[in-house]
Each structure stands twice: as C-alpha cells, then as structure tokens.
C-alpha positions, -999 to 999 in steps of 0.1 A, spaced: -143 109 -172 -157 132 -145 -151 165 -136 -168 176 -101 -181 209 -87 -155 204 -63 -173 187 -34 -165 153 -42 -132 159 -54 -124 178 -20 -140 153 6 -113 124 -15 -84 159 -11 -90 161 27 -95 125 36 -57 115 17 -48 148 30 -45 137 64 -34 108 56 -5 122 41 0 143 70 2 114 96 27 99 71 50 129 65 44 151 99 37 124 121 -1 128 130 -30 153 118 -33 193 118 -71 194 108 -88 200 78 -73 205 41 -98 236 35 -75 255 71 -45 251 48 -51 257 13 -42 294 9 -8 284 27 -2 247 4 -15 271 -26 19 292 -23 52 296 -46 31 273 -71 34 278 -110 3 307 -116 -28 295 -128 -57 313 -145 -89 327 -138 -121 337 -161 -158 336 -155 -178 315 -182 -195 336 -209 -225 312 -210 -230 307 -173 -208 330 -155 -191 305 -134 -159 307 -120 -131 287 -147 -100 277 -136 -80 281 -164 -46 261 -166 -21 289 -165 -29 331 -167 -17 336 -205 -51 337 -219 -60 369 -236 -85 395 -216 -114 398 -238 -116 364 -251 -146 341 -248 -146 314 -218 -167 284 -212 -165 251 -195 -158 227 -206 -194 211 -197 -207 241 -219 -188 236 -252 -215 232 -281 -230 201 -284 -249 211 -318 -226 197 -346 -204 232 -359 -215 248 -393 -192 243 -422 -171 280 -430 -190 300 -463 -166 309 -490 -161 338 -484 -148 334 -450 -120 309 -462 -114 333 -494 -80 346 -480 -63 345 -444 -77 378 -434 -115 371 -437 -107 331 -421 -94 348 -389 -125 374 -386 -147 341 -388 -125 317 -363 -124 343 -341 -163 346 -342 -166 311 -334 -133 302 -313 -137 299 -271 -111 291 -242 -121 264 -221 -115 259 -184 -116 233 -157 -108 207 -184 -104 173 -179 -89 148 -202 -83 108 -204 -96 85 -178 -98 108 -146 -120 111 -123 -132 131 -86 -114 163 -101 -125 195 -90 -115 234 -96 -92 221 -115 -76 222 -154 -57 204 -177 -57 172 -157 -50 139 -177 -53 103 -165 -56 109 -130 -78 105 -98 -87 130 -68 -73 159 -82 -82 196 -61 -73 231 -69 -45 219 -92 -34 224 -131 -14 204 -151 -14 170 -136 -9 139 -155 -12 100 -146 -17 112 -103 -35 100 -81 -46 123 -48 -31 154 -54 -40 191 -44 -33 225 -47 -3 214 -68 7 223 -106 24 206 -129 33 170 -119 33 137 -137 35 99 -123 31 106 -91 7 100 -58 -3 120 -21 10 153 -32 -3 186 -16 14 221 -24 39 208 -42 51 224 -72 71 206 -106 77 176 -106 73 136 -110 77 101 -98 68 116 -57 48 99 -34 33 116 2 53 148 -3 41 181 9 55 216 -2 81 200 -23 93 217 -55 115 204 -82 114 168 -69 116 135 -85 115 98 -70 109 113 -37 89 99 -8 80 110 23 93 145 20 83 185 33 97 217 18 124 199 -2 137 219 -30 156 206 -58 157 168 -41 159 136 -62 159 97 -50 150 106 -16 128 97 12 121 118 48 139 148 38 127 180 54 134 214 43 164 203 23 176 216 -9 203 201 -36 199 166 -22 202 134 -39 197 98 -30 195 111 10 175 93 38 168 113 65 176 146 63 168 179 78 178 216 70 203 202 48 218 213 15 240 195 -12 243 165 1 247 131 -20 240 96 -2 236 108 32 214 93 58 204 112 93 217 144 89 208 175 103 221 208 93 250 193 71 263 169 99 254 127 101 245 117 134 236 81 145 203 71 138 187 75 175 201 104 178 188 120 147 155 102 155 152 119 186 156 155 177 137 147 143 107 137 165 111 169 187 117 191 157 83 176 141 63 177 169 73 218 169 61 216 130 28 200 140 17 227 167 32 259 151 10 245 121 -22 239 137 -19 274 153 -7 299 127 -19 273 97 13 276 77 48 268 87 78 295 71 88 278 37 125 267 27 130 302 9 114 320 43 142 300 62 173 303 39 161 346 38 161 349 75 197 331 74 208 355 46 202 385 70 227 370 95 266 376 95 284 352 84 316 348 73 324 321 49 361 300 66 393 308 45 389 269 33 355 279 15 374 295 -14 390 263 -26 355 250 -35 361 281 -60 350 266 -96 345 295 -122 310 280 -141 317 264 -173 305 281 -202 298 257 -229 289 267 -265 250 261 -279 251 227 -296 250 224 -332 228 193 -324 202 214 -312 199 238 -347 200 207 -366 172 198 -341 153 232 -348 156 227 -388 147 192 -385 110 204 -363 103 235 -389 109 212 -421 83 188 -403 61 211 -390 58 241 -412 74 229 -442 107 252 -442 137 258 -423 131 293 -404 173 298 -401 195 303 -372 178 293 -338 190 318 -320 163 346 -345 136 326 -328 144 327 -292 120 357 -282 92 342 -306 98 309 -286 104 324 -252 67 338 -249 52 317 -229 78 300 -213 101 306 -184 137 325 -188 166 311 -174 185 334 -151 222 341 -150 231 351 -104 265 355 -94 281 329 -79 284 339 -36 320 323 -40 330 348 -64 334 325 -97 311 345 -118 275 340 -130 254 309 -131 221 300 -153 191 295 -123 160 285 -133 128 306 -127 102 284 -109 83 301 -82 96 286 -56 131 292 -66 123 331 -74 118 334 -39 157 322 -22 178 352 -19 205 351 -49 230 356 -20 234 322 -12 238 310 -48 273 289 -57 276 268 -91 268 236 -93 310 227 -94 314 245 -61 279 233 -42 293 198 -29 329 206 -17 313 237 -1 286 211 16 313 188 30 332 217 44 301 237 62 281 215 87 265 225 123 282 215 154 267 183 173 252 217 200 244 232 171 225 208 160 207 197 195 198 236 199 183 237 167 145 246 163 121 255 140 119 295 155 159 295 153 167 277 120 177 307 103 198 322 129 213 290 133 218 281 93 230 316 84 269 300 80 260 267 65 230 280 37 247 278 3 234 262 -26 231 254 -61 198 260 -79 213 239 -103 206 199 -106 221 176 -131 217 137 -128 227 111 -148 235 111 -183 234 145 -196 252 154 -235 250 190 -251 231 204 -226 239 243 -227 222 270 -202 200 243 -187 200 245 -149 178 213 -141 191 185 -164 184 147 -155 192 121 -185 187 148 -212 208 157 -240 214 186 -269 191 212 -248 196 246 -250 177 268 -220 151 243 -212 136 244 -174 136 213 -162 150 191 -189 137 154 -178 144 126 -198 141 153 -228 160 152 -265 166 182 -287 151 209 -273 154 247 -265 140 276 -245 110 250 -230 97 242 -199 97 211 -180 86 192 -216 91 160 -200 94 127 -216 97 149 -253 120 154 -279 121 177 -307 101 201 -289 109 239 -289 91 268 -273 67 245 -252 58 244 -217 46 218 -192 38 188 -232 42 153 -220 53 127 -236 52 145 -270 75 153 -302 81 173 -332 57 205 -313 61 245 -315 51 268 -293 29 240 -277 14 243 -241 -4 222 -211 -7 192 -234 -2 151 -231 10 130 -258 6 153 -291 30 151 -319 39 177 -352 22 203 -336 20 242 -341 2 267 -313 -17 240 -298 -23 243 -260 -46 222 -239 -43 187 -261 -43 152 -256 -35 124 -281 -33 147 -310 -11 150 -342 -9 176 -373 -27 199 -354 -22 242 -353 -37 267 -339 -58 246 -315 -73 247 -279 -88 217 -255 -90 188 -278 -87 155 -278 -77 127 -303 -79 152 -334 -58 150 -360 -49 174 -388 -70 204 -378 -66 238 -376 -82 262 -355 -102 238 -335 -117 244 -302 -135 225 -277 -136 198 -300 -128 160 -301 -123 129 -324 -118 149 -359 -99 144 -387 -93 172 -415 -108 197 -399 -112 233 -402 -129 254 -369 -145 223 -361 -158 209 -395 -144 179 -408 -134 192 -445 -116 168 -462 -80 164 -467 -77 186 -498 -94 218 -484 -76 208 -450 -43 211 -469 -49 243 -484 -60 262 -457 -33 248 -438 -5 260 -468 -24 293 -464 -25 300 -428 15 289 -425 24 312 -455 17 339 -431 32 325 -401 66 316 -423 63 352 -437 63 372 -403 90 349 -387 108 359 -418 101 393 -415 112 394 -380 73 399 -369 60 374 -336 37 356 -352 3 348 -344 0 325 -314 -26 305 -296 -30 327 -269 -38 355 -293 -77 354 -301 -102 374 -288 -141 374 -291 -143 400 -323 -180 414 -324 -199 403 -348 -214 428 -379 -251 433 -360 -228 446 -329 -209 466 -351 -238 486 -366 
C-alpha cells in the first residue's frame, strides 16, 4: 500500500487523463492540472483539516468531521503500542468518554487494501492511480471523482460503478465512453444525456431506452449522426482548451428552462399521477432484525429513528411533476441539486413524453454547443428517477437497480433491506449508512468497505463487531478505536480480552439504547472532539 504526496499519483492522473480524453473527446485539451477546478465540480463534498502533528493539509473523506477535533495522517498515527485505560477511566460511561476523547484522532488521506500511486486523496480501497478523489473502491485511474466502485478512466465523475473512460458523468453504471451523462446506465458514447438506458450514441438526449445515433430525441442514420457528432465535438475540444471548462448538463437543461416553451396538447396523455406506495413491513422487520444483532434490542417503529438515521446521509426530495401529476421523490446528489425542478416529470410520464418530444432533422443539423439550450428548451424533460431491473418493496427510492424492501435509500444498487442510506452498494441490512460497500447488518456506518454488525463506524475496511470506530482495518470487536489495525477485543486501541470487551461494550450501548428511547440523538462517530486534558485545564 502506498499513499503519495501527490506527485506520482498525478503524473499516472494526467498521463490516463489524456488518454481518456482522446478516447471520449476525440484528441487532447492539455494538461489535467488546466482542468481540475472545472472536473472537481457538482462532486459529493469532501473534507478539509490541517494535521495536528505536522500541520499538513488532510483530505478528509467527506466534511462531517467535528471543528475542534484532532487530525493526523494517516502516516502520523502512533506507532508506540497504546496504553491500557486505568480503572478509573472505564469506572462508568462518563469518565470512559473524557479518556477516549483524550486519546481518539480523525485521520485523513487514508488509504486502505492493496492500492497504490494515490494522492490527496481519502478513503480509497483496492485501487490504483487515484487523484484528488474520496471514496473509491476496486478503480483503477481515476481523479477528481467521489464515490465510485469497480470501475476504470474516470475524471470528474460523480456516484457511481462498473464505468470505464467516462468524464463528468454522474449517477452512471456500465457506461463507457461517455461525457456529462446524468442518470445513464448500459451505455456507451453518450454525451450530455440524461435518463438513458442501454443507448449507443447519443447526444443532448433524454429518456431514451435502446436507442442508437440520436441527437436531441431524434435517430438519424449512422453517417449522418457521425458527421454532426464529429462537428459538435470538435466545438467541445476548442471551447475547452480556451475557457478550460465546457457548461455542464444542468448549465444546459437551465439555460433551456429560461426559454418559452409550450408543452403540445399530446404531452398531457403522458399524464401519470406518481404512485404512492406504502413503507414495506419487510423493511421494519429489517430494522428489528439489525438492532436485535447489533445493539441487542429492538429500538420500535422505524419511522422514531429516521432523523437519528438521516444525519449524515442525503434526504430524498419530493418536486412537482412539470406535467401536473403531483410530487415525485428526487434524489439529492450534487449534480442533480443543480437541474431546475421545472423540467421534472415522474418516472411513469418520462418515456411517452420522450417518444413524443424530438428535434427536427434542421433542428438537429443547426444544433451547437453555444445554442443547445435555446434549441432544447421544448424537448428538456426528465425524470430524476431510474429504476432497472428487478426492484420489490422499494418505497421513496428514486435510484433503484435490482434492489428490494428499501425505504429512502439514494442510490439503492444491488441493495436488500435498507432505509434512509446512501448509495450502500452491494449491502443489505444496512440503515443510516452512506457510501459502505459490500457490507451488512451496519448503523449509522460511513465511507467504509466490506464491514459487517457494525455501530458508528466510519472509515473501515474488513471489520466486524465494531462501534464507535474511525480508520481501521481488519479489527474485530472494538470499541472506540482509532487509527488502528489487526485487533481483536479491544478497547481505545488495547486489546482487552473478551470479557472486559463485553462489558464495556453492554455499558457504552445502555446509553445509546437509553437516549434512542428517550427520544435523545445519540452519540455518533462524528461527535468527538480533542477535550483538554487536566494540566490545560488548571
């Protein structure tokens, strides 16, 4: 495992990253360092903190930590092996938190797994030339992108998995080739498109399913879409290289929102009022099944825990349908924060509206990048939801793909019984966690690969029975560990045996089960701070 300065990792970033842009623009704009403040944009926030030991600059996966805490990196975590807790620090839960808090630190730019030529970077797992991005997992040549999984050649994308030479893309999966694509899935060569699945070829497009050459709605034979693709991107590659961005999807889709445009008479038969669906019984039974595992009792209705849960995670949004029909849920990415809620239609009324609203063949010659949203203003409708494949009790959850009994989960990928999470992919039986991998039976669990029965744990790989918990690594049930890896039974860093484990453990969730009973937030992982110690306090 390595974790650069940065210099390494960015020569491997600018190298792939023209690479990439031969492949997806159709030649090179310069160097990656001309761009970065434009690729950086509409990306899930990260986090900032100077180190406490060495005053370096931390990138910190995402900006919930607490001001006033204790940073370091995590080259500076304490090598010297951790002193064992005195009795009367462990004597009741009061007096354990005044001396975990003495002793606990927040780690940036952290690395974990086999990865390697990362740099100003954090929470990257299993992966290879990673630059000015958080929350990557199992890439390869990615930068200033956050949260992505499985995937290759990525630069300012945002969410996502399964992508490969994509640039500005957000909410994708099993994409290739693609720029500015917004919710697009099983696509290749897609260009400032949004709602479109299994599409090849396709440019200013929205809600289109199985189409190839396309350009503002309407198929055109292949040369001739060709041609005005190659004009269109050769437009792209010198407005780039001179103003060193190019207007984003959302920019687009705004400037068509300002035009007039009146929707034809036809439009109101794609009508669908959204279908409100009641919250599955399968996902309390879910809930019950995670708190009896986890914290040892049931903590009753679901629904008592949402705002406890919600904390660190994203909201789902109810718009009103542009159609008329009523609200929708939209989800609350970045990216998607950013298109006017104008232009929103459920995702009933998104594909007959598609097939009806499509630029004329001189519509679609005149088109150009400066005009786009003059020219979409009457066709730029769409759903920010997307649901794929086999979907079952899925209620409020606007990005679904094989999922089933979720309840207000951003996107739910390949995720069981679940509720008010965010992009938990590959999980099940997770609730209250954002951007956990590949885990299960976790609450209130953040940033972290492949952990399992976990309680406020953020920043973990390969862990299990763990609470209370930041950047570790194969440890196994601990509490209040930081910085730390390969424990077992331990106790702010000390292995203490499985006995003492156990009972600081039944102490530490008396309280938790008595404030969540009280109707009291409880403590979370985000919540220490650097207390001063009894010399600063005389």
């Amino acid at each position: 495992m390595k974790n650069d300065t940065g210099i390494e990792a960015y020569k491997y970033a600018d190298r792939h990253f023209r690479e990439t842009c031969k492949v997806v623009l159709g030649g090179e704009v310069g160097e990656l360092k001309e761009y970065e403040k434009w690729l950086l944009e509409l990306k899930e926030p990260r986090g900032s903190a100077k180190s406490s030991v060495s005053g370096k600059e931390l990138v910190l996966a995402c900006p919930d930590y607490p001001a006033g805490a204790r940073f370091i990196s995590m080259e500076e975590a304490p090598q010297a092996k951790a002193q064992p807790l005195s009795i009367n620090e462990i004597k009741d839960i009061d007096s354990l938190l005044g001396a975990i808090s003495g002793r606990f630190a927040y780690s940036g730019n952290l690395v974990f797994g086999n990865s390697q030529f990362v740099g100003e970077s954090s929470d990257v797992s299993d992966s290879f030339y990673v630059y000015k991005s958080a929350r990557i997992s199992g890439c390869k040549s990615v930068a200033c992108s956050t949260v992505f999984k499985d995937s290759n050649y990525l630069f300012g994308c945002n969410v996502g998995s399964k992508d490969e030479f994509c640039m500005r893309c957000h909410q994708c999966t099993f994409d290739t080739r693609c720029f500015e694509a917004f919710l697009t899935m099983n696509s290749s060569d897609c260009y400032y498109t949004l709602d479109c699945v299994g599409c090849h070829g396709a440019m200013f497009s929205f809600g289109q399913r199985n189409a190839m050459n396309t350009i503002g709605n309407l198929a055109l034979p292949k040369d001739k879409y060709l041609a005005l693709r190659s004009a269109l991107l050769e437009q792209m590659r010198e407005r780039l290289v001179a103003d060193k961005r190019l207007p984003s999807l959302a920019d687009v889709i705004t400037m068509a929102s300002r035009e007039k445009a009146l929707l034809p008479k036809e439009a109101k038969q794609a009508a669908r009022k959204y279908e409100r669906k009641e919250s599955p019984a399968q996902v309390q039974k879910a809930w019950d099944d995670t708190c009896g595992i986890v914290l040892g009792k049931q903590l009753g209705p679901l629904s008592s825990s949402k705002e406890w849960l919600l904390r660190h995670n994203l909201r789902v949004r109810m718009v009103q349908s542009a159609l008329g029909s009523g609200e929708l849920p939209a989800a609350s990415y970045e990216n998607l924060r950013a298109l006017p809620e104008g232009r929103y239609v459920n995702i009933d009324e998104a594909q007959p509206l598609a097939r009806m609203l499509a630029l004329t063949l001189k519509e679609a010659e005149a088109l150009t990048l400066a005009n786009a949203g003059k020219s979409l203003a009457h066709i730029a409708y769409f759903t920010p939801q997307l649901h794929v494949g086999t979907i079952l009790n899925a209620y409020r959850c606007p990005i679904t793909l094989w999922s089933s009994d979720c309840e207000e989960v951003h996107g739910c990928v390949f995720v069981k019984k679940s509720a008010y999470s965010t992009f938990p992919r590959d999980s099940d039986h997770v609730f209250g966690c954002a951007y956990s991998f590949g885990s299960s039976f976790g609450i209130n669990c953040y940033n972290s690969f492949a952990i399992q029965r976990c309680f406020e744990v953020d920043s973990a790989r390969g862990c299990t029975g763990c609470y209370y918990c930041h950047n570790i690594e194969n440890v196994h049930d601990s509490i209040f560990c930081s910085n730390a890896k390969n424990l077992r039974y331990a106790v702010g860093n000390v292995e203490v045996g499985k006995e003492e484990f156990q009972r600081i453990k039944a102490m530490v969730l008396s309280r938790v089960l008595s404030d969540a009973e009280a109707g009291r937030m409880p403590m979370g992982i985000y919540d220490f701070m650097q207390l001063p110690s009894k010399k600063e306090q005389m």
